[in-house]
N, CA, C and O atoms as a DFTB+ gen file, in Angstrom:
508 C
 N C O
     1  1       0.850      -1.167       0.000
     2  2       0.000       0.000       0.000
     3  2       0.898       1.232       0.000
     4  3       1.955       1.353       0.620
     5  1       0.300       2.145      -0.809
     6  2       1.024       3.279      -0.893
     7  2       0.310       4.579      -0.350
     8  3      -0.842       4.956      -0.562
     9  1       1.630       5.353       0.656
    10  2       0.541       6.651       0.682
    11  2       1.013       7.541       0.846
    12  3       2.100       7.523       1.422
    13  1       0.433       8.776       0.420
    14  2       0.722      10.501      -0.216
    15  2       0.716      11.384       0.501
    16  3      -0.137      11.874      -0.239
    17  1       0.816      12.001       1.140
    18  2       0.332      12.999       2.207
    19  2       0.727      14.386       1.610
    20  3       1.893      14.572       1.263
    21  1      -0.004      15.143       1.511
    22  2       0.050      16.869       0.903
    23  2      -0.582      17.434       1.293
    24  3      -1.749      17.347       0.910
    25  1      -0.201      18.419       2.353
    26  2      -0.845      19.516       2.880
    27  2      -2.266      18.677       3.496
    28  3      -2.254      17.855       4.412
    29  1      -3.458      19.137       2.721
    30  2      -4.392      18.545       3.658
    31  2      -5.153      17.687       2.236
    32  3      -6.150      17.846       1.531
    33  1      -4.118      16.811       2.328
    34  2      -4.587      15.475       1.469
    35  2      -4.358      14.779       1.498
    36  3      -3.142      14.741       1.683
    37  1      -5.146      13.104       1.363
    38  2      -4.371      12.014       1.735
    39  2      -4.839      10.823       0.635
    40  3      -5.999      10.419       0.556
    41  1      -3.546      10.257      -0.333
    42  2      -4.127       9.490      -1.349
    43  2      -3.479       8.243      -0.546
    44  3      -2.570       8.366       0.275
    45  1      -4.084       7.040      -0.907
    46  2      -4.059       5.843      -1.105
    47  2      -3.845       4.669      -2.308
    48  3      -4.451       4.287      -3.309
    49  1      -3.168       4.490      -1.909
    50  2      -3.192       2.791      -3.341
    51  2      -2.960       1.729      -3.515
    52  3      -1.786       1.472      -3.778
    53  1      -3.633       0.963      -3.475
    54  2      -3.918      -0.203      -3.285
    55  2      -3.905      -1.238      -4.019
    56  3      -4.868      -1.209      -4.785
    57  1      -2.919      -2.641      -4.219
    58  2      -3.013      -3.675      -5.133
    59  2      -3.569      -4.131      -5.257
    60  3      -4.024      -4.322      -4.129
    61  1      -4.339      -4.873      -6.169
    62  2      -5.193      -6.102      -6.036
    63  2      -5.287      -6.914      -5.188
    64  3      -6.445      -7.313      -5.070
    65  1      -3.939      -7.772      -3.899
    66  2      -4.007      -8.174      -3.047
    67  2      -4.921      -7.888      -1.862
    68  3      -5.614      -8.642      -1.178
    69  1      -4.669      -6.287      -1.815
    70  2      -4.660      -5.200      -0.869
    71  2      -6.138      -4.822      -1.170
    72  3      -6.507      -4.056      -0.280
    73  1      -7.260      -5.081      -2.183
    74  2      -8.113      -4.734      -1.859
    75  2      -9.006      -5.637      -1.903
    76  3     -10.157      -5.268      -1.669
    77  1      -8.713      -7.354      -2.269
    78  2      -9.330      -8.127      -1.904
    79  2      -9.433      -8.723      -0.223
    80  3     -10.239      -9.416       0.397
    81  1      -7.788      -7.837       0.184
    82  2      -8.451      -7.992       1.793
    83  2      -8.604      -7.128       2.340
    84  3      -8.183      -7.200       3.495
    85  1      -9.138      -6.053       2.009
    86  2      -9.760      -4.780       2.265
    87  2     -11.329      -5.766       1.963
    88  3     -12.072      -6.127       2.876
    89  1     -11.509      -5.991       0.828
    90  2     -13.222      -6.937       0.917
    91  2     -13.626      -7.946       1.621
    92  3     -14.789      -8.158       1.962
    93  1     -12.214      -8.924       1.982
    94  2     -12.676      -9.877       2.621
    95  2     -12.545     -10.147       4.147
    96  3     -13.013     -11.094       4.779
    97  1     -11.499      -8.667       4.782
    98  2     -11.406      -9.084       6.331
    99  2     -11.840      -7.527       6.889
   100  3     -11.968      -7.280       8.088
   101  1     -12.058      -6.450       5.725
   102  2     -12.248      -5.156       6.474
   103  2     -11.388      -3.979       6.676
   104  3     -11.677      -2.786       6.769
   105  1     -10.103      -4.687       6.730
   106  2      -9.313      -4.185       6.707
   107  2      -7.413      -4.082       6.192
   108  3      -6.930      -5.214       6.242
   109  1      -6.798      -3.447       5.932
   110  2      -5.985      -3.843       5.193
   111  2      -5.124      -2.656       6.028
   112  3      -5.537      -1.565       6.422
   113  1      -3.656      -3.307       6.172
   114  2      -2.699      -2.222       6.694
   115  2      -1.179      -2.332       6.513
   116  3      -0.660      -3.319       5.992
   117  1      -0.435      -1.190       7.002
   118  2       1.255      -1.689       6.543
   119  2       1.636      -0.248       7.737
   120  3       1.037       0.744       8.155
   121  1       3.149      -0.967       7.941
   122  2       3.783      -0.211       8.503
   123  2       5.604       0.104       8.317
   124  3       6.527      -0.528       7.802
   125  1       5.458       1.737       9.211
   126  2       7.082       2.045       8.007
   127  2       7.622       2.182       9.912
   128  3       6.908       2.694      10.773
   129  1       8.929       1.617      10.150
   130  2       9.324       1.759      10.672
   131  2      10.574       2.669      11.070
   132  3      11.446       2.824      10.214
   133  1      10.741       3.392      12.541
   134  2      12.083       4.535      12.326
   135  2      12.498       3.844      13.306
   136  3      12.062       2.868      13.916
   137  1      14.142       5.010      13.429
   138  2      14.658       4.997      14.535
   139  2      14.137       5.264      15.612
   140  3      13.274       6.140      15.652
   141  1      14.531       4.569      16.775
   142  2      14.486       4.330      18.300
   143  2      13.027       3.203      18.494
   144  3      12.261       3.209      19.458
   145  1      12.980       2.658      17.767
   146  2      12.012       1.440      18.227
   147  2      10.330       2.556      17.938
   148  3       9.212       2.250      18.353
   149  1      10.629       3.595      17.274
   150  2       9.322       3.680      17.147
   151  2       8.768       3.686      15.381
   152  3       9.482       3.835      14.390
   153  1       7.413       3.492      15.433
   154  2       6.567       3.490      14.121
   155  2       5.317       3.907      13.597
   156  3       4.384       3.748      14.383
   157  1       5.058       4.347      12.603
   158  2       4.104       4.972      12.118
   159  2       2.698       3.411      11.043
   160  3       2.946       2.558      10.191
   161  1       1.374       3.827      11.771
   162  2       1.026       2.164      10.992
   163  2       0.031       3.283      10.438
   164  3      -0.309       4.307      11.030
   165  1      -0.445       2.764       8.895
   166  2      -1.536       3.335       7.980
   167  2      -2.364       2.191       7.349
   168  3      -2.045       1.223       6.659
   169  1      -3.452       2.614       7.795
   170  2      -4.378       1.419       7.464
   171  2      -6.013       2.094       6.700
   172  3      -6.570       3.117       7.098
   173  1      -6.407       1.390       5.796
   174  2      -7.860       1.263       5.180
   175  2      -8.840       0.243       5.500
   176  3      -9.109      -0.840       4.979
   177  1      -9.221       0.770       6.326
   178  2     -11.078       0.187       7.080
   179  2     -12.494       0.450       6.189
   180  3     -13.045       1.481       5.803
   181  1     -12.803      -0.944       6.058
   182  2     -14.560      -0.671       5.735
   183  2     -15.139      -0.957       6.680
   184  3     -14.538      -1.731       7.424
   185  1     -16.366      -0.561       7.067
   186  2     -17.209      -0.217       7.818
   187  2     -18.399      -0.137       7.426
   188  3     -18.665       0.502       6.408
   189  1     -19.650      -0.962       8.377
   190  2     -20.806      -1.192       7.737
   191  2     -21.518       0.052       8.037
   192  3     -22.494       0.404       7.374
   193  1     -20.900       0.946       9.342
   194  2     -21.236       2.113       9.994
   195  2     -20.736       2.883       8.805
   196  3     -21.689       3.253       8.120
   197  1     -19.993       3.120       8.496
   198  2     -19.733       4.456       7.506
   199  2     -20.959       4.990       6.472
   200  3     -21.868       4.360       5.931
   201  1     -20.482       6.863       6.419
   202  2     -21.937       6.975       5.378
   203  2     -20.749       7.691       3.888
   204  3     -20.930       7.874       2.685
   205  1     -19.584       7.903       4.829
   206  2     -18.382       8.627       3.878
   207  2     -16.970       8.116       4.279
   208  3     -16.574       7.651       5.347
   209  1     -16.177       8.394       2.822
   210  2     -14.629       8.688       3.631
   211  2     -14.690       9.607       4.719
   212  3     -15.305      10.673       4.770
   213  1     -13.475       8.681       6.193
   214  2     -13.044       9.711       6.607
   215  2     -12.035       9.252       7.462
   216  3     -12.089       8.102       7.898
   217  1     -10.983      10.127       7.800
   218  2      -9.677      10.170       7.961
   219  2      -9.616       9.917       9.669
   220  3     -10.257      10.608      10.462
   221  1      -8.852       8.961      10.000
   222  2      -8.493       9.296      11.832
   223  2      -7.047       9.456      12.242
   224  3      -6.253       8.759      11.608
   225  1      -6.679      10.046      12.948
   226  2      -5.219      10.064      13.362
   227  2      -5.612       9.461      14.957
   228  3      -6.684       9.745      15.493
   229  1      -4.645       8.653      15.562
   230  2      -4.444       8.851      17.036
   231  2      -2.975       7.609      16.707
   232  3      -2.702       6.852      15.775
   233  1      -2.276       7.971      18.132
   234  2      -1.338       6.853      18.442
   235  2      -0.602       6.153      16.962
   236  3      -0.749       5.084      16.371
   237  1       0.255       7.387      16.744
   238  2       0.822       6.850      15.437
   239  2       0.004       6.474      14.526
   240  3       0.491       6.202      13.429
   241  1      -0.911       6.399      14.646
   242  2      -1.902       5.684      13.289
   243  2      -2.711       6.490      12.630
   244  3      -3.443       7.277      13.230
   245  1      -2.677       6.387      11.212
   246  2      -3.272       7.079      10.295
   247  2      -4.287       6.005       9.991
   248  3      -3.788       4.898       9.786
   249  1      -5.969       6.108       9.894
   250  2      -6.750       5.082       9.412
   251  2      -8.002       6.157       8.605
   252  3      -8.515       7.246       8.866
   253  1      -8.113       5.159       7.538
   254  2      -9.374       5.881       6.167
   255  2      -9.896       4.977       6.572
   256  3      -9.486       3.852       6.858
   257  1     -10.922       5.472       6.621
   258  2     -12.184       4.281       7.022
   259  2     -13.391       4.743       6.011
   260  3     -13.889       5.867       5.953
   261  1     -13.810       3.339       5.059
   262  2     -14.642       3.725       4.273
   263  2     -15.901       3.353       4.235
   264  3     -15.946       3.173       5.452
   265  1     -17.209       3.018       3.813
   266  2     -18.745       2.525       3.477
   267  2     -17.927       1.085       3.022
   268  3     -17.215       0.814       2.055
   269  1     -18.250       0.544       3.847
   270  2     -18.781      -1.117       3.700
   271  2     -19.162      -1.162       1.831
   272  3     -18.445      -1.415       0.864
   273  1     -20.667      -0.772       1.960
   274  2     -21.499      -0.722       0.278
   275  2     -20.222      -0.348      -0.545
   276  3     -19.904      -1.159      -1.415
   277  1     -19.531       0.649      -0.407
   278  2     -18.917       1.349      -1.070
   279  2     -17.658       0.441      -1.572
   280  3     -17.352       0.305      -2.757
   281  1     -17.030      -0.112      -0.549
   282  2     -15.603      -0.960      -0.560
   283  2     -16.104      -2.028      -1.330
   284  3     -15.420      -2.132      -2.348
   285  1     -17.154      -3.003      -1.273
   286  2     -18.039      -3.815      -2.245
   287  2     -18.226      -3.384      -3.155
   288  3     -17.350      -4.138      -3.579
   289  1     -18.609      -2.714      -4.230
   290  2     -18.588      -2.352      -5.225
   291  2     -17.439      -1.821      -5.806
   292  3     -17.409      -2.167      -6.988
   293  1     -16.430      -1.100      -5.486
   294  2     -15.420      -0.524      -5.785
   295  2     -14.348      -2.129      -5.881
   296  3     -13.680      -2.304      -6.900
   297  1     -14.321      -2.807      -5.140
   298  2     -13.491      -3.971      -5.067
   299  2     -13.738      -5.108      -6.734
   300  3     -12.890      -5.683      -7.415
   301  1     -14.811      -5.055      -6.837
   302  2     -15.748      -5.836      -7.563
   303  2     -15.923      -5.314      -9.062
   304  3     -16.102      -6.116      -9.979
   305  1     -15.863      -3.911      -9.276
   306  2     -15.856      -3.393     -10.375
   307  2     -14.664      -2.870     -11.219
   308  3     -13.596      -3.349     -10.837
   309  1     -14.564      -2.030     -12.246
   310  2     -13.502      -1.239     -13.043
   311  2     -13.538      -0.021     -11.993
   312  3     -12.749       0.876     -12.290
   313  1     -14.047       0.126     -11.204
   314  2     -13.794       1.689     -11.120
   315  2     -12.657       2.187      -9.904
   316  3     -12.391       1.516      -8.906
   317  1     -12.180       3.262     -10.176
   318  2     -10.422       2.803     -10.032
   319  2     -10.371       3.836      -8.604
   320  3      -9.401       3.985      -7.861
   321  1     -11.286       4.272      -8.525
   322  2     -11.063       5.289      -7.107
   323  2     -12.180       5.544      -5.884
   324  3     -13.319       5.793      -6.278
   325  1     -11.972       5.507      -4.506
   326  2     -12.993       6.068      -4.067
   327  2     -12.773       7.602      -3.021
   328  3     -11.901       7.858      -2.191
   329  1     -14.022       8.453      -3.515
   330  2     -13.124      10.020      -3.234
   331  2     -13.495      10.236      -1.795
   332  3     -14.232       9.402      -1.269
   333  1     -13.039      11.326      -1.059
   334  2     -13.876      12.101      -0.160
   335  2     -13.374      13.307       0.386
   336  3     -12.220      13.649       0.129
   337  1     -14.065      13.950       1.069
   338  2     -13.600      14.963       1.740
   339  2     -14.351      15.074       3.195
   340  3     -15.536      14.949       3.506
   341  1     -13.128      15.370       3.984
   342  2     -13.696      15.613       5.610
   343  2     -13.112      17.088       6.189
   344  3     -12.007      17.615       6.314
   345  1     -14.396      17.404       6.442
   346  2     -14.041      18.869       7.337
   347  2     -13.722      19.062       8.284
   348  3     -14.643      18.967       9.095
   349  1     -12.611      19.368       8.784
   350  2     -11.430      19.448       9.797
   351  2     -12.281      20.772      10.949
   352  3     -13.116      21.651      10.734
   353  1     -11.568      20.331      12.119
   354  2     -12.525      20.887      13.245
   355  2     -11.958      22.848      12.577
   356  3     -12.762      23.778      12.632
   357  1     -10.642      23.007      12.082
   358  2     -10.212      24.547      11.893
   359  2     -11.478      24.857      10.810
   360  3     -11.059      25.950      10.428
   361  1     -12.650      24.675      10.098
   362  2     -13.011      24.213       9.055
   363  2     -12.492      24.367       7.363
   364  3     -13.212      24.542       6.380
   365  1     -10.923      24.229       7.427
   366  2     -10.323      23.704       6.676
   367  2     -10.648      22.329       6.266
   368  3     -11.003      21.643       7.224
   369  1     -10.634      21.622       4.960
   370  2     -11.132      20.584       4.451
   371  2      -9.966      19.465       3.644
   372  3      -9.089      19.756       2.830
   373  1     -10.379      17.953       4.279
   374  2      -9.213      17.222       3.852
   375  2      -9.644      16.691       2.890
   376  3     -10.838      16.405       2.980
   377  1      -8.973      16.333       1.633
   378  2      -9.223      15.542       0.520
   379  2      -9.141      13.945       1.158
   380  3      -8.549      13.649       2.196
   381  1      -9.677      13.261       0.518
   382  2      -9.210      11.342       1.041
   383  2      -9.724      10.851      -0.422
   384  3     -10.709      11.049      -1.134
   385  1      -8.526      10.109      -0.480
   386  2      -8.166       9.367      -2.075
   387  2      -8.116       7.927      -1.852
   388  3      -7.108       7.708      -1.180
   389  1      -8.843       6.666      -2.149
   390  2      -8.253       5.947      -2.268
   391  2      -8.480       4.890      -3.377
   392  3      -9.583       4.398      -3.617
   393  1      -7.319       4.582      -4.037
   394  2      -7.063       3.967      -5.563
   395  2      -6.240       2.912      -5.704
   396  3      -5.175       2.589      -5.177
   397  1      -7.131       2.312      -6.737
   398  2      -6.529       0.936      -7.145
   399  2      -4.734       1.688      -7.729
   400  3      -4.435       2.748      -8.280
   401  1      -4.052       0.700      -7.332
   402  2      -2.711       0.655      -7.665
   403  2      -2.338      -0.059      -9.412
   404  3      -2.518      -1.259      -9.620
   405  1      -1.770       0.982     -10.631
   406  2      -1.897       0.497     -11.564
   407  2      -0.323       0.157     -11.367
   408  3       0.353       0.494     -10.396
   409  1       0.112      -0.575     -12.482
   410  2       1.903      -0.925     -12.935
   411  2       2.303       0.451     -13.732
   412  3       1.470       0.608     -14.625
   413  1       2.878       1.075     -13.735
   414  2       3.310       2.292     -14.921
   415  2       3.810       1.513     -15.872
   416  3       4.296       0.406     -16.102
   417  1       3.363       2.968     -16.528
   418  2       3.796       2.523     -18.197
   419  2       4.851       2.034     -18.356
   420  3       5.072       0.995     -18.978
   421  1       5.926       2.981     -17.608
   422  2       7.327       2.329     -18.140
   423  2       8.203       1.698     -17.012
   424  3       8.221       2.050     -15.833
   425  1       8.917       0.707     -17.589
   426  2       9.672      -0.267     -16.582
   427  2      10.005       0.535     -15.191
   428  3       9.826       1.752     -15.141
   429  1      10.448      -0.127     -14.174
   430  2      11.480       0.880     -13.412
   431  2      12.252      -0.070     -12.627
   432  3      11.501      -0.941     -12.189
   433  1      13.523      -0.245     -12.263
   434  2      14.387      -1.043     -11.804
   435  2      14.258      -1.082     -10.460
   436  3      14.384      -0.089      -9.743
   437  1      13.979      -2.325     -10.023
   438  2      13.788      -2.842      -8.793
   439  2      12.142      -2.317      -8.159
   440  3      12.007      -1.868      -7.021
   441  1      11.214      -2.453      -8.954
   442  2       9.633      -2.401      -8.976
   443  2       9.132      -3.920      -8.855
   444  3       9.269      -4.616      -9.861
   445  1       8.675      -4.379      -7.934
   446  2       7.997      -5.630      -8.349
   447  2       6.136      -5.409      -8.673
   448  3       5.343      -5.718      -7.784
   449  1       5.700      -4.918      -9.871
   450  2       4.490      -4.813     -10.036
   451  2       4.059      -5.754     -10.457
   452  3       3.649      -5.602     -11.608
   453  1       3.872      -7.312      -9.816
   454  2       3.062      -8.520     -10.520
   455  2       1.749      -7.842      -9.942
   456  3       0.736      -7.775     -10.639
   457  1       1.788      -7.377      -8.740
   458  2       0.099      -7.548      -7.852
   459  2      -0.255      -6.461      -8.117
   460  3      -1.269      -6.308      -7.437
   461  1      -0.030      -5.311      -8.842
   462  2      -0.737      -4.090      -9.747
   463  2      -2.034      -4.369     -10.650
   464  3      -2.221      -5.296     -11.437
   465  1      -2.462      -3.825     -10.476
   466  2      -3.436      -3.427     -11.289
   467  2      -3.180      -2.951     -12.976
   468  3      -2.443      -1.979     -13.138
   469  1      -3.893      -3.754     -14.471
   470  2      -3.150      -3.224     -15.833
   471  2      -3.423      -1.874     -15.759
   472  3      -4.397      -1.681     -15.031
   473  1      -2.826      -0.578     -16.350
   474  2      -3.063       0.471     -16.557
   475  2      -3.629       0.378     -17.590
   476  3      -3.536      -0.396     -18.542
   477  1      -4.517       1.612     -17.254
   478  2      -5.537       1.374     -18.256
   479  2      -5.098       1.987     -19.790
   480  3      -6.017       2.122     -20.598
   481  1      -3.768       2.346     -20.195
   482  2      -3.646       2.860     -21.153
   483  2      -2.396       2.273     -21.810
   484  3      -1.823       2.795     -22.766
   485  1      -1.943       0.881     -21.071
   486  2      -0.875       0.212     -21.245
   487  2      -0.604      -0.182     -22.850
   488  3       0.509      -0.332     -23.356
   489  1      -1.774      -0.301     -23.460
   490  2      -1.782      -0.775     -25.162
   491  2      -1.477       0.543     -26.024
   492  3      -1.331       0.550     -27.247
   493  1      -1.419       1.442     -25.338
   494  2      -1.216       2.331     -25.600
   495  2       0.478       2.984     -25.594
   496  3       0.805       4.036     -26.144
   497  1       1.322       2.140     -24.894
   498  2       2.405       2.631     -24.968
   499  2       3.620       1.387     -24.864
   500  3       3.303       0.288     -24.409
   501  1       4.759       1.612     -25.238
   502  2       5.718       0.072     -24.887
   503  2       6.494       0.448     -23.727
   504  3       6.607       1.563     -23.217
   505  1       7.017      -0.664     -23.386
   506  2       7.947      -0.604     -22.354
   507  2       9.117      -0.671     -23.037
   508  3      10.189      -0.644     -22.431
């Protein structure tokens, strides 16, 4: 899983692995580890409670938690993203992205994209 952080935005992306167990256990997560024994974990939650994306921080953890309905259909179909936005208590507003993970067009050394997703414009260009 991959993830973006910009200002007050947060994309996601997700392999095919990564979102069949996002469908089949709820949840899906990874973690980046630092110095002194500490770590940061980011995870994508469906939820039968959810009515939208929306973003949580506590205790090192970043979690998107999405619509149950929503993660079912999105898992199941072509469609390559699910959007949102949450309004922050300053009422500044966060974007939340989260997207199927494609292979890029062009090679890149030391990429293992078997569990990618085809891009959708891959016939379209060579490696």
């Amino acid at each position: 899983m991959k993830l973006r952080i910009k200002d007050n935005s947060i994309r996601m992306r997700l392999t095919r692995g990564e979102v069949e167990t996002l469908r089949e256990n709820g949840v899906v997560a990874a973690i980046t580890g630092f110095p002194g024994g500490r770590s940061f974990q980011y995870r994508v939650e469906s939820s039968p409670a959810s009515v939208k994306p929306a973003a949580f921080f506590s205790d090192n953890a970043l979690a998107v938690r999405l619509p149950e309905t929503a993660v079912l259909a999105w898992a199941t179909t072509d469609q390559v993203s699910l959007p949102g936005e949450q309004v922050l208590d300053d009422g500044d507003t966060l974007q939340i992205l989260v997207e199927k993970d494609f292979a890029c067009l062009t090679q890149r050394e030391g990429e293992d994209e078997s569990d990618m997703y085809p891009h959708p414009e891959a016939d379209k260009y060579s490696c």
